[in-house]
C-alpha positions in Angstrom: -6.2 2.2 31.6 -3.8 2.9 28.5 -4.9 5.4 25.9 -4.2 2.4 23.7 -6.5 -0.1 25.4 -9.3 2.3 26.2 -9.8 3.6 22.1 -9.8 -0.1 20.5 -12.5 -0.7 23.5 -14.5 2.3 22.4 -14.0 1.3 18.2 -14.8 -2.6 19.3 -18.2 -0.9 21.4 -18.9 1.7 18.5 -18.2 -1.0 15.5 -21.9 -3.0 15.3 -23.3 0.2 14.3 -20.8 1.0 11.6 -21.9 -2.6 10.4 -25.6 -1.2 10.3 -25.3 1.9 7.5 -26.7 2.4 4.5 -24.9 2.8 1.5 -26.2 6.3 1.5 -25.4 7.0 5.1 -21.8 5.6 4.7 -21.5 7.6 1.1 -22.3 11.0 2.7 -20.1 10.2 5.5 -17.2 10.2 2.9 -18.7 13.7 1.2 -18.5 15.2 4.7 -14.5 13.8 4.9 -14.0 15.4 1.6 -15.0 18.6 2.8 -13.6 18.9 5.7 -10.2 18.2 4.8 -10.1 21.3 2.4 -11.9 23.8 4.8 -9.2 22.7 7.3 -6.7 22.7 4.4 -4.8 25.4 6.7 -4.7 23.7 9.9 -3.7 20.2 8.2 -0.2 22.7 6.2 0.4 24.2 9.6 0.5 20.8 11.3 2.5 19.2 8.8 5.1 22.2 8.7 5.8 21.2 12.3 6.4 17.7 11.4 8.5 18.4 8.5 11.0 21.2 10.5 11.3 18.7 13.1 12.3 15.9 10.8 14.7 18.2 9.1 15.9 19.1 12.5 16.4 15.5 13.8 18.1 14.3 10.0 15.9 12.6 8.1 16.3 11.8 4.6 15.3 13.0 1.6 13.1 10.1 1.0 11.2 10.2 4.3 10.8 13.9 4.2 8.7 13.4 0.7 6.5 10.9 1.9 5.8 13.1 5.1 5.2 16.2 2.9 2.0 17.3 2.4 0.8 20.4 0.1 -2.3 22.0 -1.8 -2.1 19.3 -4.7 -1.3 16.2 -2.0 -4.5 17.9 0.0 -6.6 17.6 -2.7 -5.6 14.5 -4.5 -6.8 12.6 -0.5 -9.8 14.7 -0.7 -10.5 13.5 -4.4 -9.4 10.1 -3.6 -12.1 10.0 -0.3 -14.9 11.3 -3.1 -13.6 8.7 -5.6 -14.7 6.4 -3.0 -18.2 7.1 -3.0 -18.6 6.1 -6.5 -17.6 2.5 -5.5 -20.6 0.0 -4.6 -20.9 -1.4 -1.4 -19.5 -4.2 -0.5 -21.2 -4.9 2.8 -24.5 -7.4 2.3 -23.5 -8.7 -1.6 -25.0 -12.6 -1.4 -21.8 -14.7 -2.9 -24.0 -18.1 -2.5 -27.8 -18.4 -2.1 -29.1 -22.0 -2.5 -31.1 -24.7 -0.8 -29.5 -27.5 1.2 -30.8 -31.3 0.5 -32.4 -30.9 3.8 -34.6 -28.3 2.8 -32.4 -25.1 4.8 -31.9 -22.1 2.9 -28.4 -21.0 3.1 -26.6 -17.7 1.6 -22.9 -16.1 2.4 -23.3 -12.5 2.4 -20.0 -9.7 2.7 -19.6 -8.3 6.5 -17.3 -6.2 7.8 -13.9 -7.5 8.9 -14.6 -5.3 12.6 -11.7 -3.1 14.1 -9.2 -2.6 11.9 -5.7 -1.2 13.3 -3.2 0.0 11.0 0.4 0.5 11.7 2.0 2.7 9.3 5.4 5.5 9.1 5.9 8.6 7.4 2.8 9.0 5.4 0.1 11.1 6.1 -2.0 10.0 3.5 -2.6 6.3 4.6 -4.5 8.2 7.6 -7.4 9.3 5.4 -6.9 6.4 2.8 -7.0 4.1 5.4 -10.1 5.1 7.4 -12.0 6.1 4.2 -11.9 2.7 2.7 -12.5 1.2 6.4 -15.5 3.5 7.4 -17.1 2.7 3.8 -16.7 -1.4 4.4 -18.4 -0.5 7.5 -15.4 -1.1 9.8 -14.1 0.9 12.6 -10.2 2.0 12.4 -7.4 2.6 14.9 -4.2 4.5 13.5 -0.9 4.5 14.8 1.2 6.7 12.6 4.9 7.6 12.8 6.0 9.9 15.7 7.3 12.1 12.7 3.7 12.9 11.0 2.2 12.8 14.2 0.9 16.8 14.1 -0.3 16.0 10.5 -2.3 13.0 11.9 -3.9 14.7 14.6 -5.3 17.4 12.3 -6.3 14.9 9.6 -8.2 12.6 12.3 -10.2 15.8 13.6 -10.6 16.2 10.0 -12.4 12.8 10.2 -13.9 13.1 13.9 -15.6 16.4 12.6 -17.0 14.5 9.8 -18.6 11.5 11.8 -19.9 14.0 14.1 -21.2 16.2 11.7 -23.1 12.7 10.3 -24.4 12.1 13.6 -22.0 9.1 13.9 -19.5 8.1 16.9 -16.0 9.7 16.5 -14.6 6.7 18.3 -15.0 4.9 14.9 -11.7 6.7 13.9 -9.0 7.0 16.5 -5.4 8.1 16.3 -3.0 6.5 19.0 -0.7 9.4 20.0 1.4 7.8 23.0 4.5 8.0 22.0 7.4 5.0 22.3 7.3 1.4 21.0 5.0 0.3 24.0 2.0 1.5 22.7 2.4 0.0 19.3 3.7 -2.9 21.0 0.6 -3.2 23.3 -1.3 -2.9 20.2 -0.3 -6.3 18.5 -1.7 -8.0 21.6 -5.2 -6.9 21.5 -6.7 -9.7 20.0 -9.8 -9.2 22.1 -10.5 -5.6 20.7 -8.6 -6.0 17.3 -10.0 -8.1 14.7 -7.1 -7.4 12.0 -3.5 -5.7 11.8 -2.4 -3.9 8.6 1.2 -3.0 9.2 2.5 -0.4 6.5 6.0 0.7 6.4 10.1 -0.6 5.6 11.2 -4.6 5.9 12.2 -3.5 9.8 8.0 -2.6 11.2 6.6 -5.7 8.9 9.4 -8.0 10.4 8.5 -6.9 13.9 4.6 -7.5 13.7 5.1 -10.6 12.3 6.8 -12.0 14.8 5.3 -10.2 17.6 1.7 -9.7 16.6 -1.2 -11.8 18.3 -4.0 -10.4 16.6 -4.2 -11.8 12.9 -2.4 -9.4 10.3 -2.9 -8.6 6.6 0.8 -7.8 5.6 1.7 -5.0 3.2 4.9 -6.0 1.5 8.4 -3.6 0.8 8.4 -2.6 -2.8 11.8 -4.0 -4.1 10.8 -3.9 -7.5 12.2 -5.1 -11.1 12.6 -3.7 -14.9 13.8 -6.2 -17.4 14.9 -5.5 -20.1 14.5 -8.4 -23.0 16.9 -8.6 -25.8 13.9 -7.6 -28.4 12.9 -4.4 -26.2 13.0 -1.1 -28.1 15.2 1.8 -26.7 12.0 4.2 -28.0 10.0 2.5 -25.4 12.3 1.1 -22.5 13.6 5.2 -21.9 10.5 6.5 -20.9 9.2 3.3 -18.6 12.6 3.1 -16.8 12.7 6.8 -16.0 9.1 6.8 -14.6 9.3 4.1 -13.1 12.5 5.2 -11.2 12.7 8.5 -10.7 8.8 9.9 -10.9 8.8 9.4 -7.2 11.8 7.6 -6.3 10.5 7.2 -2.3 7.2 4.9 -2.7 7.1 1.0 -3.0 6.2 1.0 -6.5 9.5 2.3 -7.8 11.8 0.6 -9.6 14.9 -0.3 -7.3 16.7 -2.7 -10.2 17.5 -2.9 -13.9 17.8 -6.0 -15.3 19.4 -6.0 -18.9 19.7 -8.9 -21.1 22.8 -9.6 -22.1 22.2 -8.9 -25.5 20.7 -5.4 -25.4 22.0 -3.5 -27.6 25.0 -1.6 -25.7 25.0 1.8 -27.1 20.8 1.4 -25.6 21.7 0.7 -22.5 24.2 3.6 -22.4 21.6 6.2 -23.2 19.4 4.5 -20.7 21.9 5.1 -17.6 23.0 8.2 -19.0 19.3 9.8 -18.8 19.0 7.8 -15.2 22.3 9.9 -14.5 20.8 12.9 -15.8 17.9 12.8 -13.8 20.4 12.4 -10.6 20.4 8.3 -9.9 23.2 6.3 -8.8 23.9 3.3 -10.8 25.0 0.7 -8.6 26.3 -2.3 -10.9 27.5 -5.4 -11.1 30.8 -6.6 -13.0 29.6 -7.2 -16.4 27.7 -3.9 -16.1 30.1 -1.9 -14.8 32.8 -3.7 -18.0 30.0 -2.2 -20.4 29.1 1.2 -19.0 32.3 2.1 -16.8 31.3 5.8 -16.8 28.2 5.7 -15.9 28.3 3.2 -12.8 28.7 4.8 -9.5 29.4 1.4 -7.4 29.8 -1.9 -7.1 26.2 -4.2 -6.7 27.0 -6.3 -3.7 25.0 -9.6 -2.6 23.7 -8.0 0.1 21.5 -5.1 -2.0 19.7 -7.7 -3.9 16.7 -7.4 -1.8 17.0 -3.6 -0.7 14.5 -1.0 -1.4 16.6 2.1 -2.1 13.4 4.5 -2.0 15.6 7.0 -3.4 17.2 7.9 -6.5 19.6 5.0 -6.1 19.0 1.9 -8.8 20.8 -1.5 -8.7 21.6 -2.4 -12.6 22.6 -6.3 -13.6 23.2 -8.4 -16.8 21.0 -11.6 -17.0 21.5 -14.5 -19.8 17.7 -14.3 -21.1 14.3 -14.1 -19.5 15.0 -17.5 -17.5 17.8 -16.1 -15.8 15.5 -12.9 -14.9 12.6 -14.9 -13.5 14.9 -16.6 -11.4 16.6 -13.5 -10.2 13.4 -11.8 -9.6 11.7 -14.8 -7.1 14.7 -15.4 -5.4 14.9 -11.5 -4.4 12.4 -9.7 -5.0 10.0 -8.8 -2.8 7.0 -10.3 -4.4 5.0 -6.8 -5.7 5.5 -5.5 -8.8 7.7 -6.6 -12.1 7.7 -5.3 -15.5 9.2 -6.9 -18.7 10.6 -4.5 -21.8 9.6 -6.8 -24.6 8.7 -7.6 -28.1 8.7 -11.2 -27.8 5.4 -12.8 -26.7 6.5 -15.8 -26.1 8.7 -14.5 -23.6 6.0 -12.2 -21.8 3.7 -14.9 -21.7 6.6 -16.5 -19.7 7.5 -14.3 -17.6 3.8 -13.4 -16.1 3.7 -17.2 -15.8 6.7 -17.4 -13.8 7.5 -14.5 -11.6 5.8 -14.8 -8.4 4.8 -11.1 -7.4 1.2 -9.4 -6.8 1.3 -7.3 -9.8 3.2 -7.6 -13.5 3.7 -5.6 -16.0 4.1 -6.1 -19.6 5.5 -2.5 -21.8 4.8 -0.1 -18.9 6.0 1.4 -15.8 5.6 -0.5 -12.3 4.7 2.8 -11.0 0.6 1.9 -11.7 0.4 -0.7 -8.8 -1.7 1.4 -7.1 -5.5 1.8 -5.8 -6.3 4.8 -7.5 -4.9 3.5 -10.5 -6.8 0.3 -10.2 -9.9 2.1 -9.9 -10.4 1.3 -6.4 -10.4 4.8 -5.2 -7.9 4.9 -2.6 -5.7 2.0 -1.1 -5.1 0.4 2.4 -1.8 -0.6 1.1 -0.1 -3.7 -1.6 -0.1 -6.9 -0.1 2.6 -9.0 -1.1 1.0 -12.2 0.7 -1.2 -14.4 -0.8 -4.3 -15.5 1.9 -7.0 -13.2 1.7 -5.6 -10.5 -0.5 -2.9 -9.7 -3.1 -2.0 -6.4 -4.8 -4.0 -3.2 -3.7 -5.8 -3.6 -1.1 -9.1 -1.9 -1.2 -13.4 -1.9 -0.1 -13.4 -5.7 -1.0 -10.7 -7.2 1.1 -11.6 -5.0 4.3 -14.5 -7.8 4.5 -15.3 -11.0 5.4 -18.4 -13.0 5.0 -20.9 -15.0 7.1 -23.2 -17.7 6.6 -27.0 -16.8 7.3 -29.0 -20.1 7.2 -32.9 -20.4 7.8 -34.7 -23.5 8.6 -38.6 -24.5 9.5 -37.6 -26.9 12.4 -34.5 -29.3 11.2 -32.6 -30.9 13.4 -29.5 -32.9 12.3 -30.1 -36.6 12.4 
């Protein structure tokens, strides 16, 4: 039997009783997580340093190194995030409908867990905790399949969580880390409907394209992040500065980042030139396009082409473009975004109101940086990921959409005539 078979067997066997926990139970669970990833604060650097030097050896990039790093403050801010958690109410046995039927049957819907949840993510050890955190309090069991390049930092942060279930007198099985390495594992993985109740692939365009078309058991999709600043002709330079440097270069390697600058063609162009000279400043490359590069011929770096419309840079890299008005940047935005998170730079209501009409994306932002679209920031506690689809959940995904409902109906003998 595969490693990969036999640990979604022992989640699916070990998941009824996750379903069973008290609020309490499942809240000093996530105390006990807290804890034990800083008393193993050590073992979790040491792991991770041997992820990192191997990445460094092997050539990675800048971009995948950051979100592989892991440090004191990064330590802390899961442990925080896992405690945040607790604070949350239960989703698990909330009554959404509670009525009588005409024939006398009492019917309610109450939250359940979704079951097994199996999440397929890369270079980021933090979706390991984040992940199974939110999971375990839903009452679900979860089976992680990291990136070979974090897979050190993984191992020590699922003991971290294996300690913590058996410290609670709880089955470690309900948190499992699939170490085989190669694409035959994960591929195995998308197939096991019987064991897997739902997929949550995390990572670049390349994994989410591959589950999608290859996955048999049903998946929640978490979206790229190619995301969008526009920049209306009433927007004030005071204001736009800030947001477009945050939202860019703040942490230029997660899905929330801004990847393009839309400017309206009125703008004044002495603002935009102190906008892409602090973006240079701060290290970006300007990529532009030709009535950009006409206006700011210094500061551009290269030419925009087609084919970057829909890229994530997730790195200091930012496309920049001229539109007509807001029309033209709504219909720039659908046709090539990625659906997840837009901001407008605005004074002009009328044309805010029409732009979160319009664009079709999980999150929008009116005067601020796109860089919010997160759990945490939400006050969700931590995140599973964004979904940029539109059944079941959109935006952060969090203790609410890791459920599902059923239907419990009592009767005193009916029978259907």
């Amino acid at each position: 039997m595969s490693e990969v078979l036999r640990k979604c067997q022992q989640a699916k066997e070990v998941c009824p009783l996750l379903g069973l926990l008290s609020t309490e139970k499942k809240n000093a669970l996530l105390q006990s997580i807290a804890d034990s990833l800083r008393k193993n604060r050590d073992l979790i650097l040491k792991a991770n340093e041997k992820d990192i030097k191997a990445s460094k050896k092997a050539g990675s990039s800048n971009s995948l190194l950051d979100r592989l790093l892991l440090n004191d403050k990064r330590i802390e801010d899961m442990a925080a995030g896992v405690e945040a958690i607790i604070f949350l109410a239960d989703p698990i046995g909330k009554v959404s409908q509670d009525k009588t039927l005409y024939n006398g049957l009492k019917l309610k819907q109450v939250t359940v867990p979704l079951g097994v949840i199996a999440m397929i993510y890369e270079a980021r050890p933090n979706v390991t905790i984040d992940a199974a955190a939110l999971a375990l309090k839903a009452g679900n069991a979860i089976v992680l399949r990291g990136s070979s390049h974090a897979l050190e930092s993984n191992r020590a942060l699922v003991q971290c969580l294996q300690e913590a279930l058996l410290d609670c007198d709880l089955p470690k099985e309900a948190a499992v880390l699939i170490e085989a390495p190669g694409h035959q594992a994960t591929d195995e993985l998308l197939h096991l409907d019987k064991y897997v109740d739902v997929l949550i692939p995390r990572g670049g365009a390349a994994l989410i394209t591959h589950v999608k078309q290859n996955a048999t058991v049903p998946i929640l999709e978490t979206g790229i992040g190619n995301c969008h600043i526009f920049v209306d002709e009433s927007a004030l330079l005071q204001m736009v500065l800030p947001i477009v440097i945050n939202a860019k270069t703040q942490r230029p390697s997660v899905c929330n980042a801004a990847e393009k600058l839309l400017i309206h063609t009125d703008w004044p162009i002495q603002d935009g030139r102190e906008v892409l000279k602090a973006l240079k400043e701060k290290g970006v490359i300007l990529h532009g396009d030709k009535e950009s590069q006409s206006r700011w011929p210094d500061l551009i770096d290269a030419d925009l082409s087609i084919s970057e419309y829909e890229v994530e840079y997730l790195d200091l890299i930012m496309g920049v473009m001229i539109v007509k008005d807001v029309s033209d940047a709504i219909k720039h935005i659908n046709t090539y975004g990625s659906h997840h998170s837009e901001a407008i730079l605005t004074q002009n209501k009328t044309n805010k109101d029409r732009f979160f009409a319009m664009v079709d994306s999980a999150a929008l932002y009116y005067n601020t940086s796109t860089r919010f679209t997160d759990g945490f920031e939400y006050g969700y506690g931590a995140e599973i990921g964004i979904s940029t689809q539109k059944l079941h959940a959109r935006g952060p995904m969090a203790l609410e959409q890791l459920c599902s409902s059923k239907y419990l109906i009592e009767g005193k003998g009916q029978i259907r005539q």
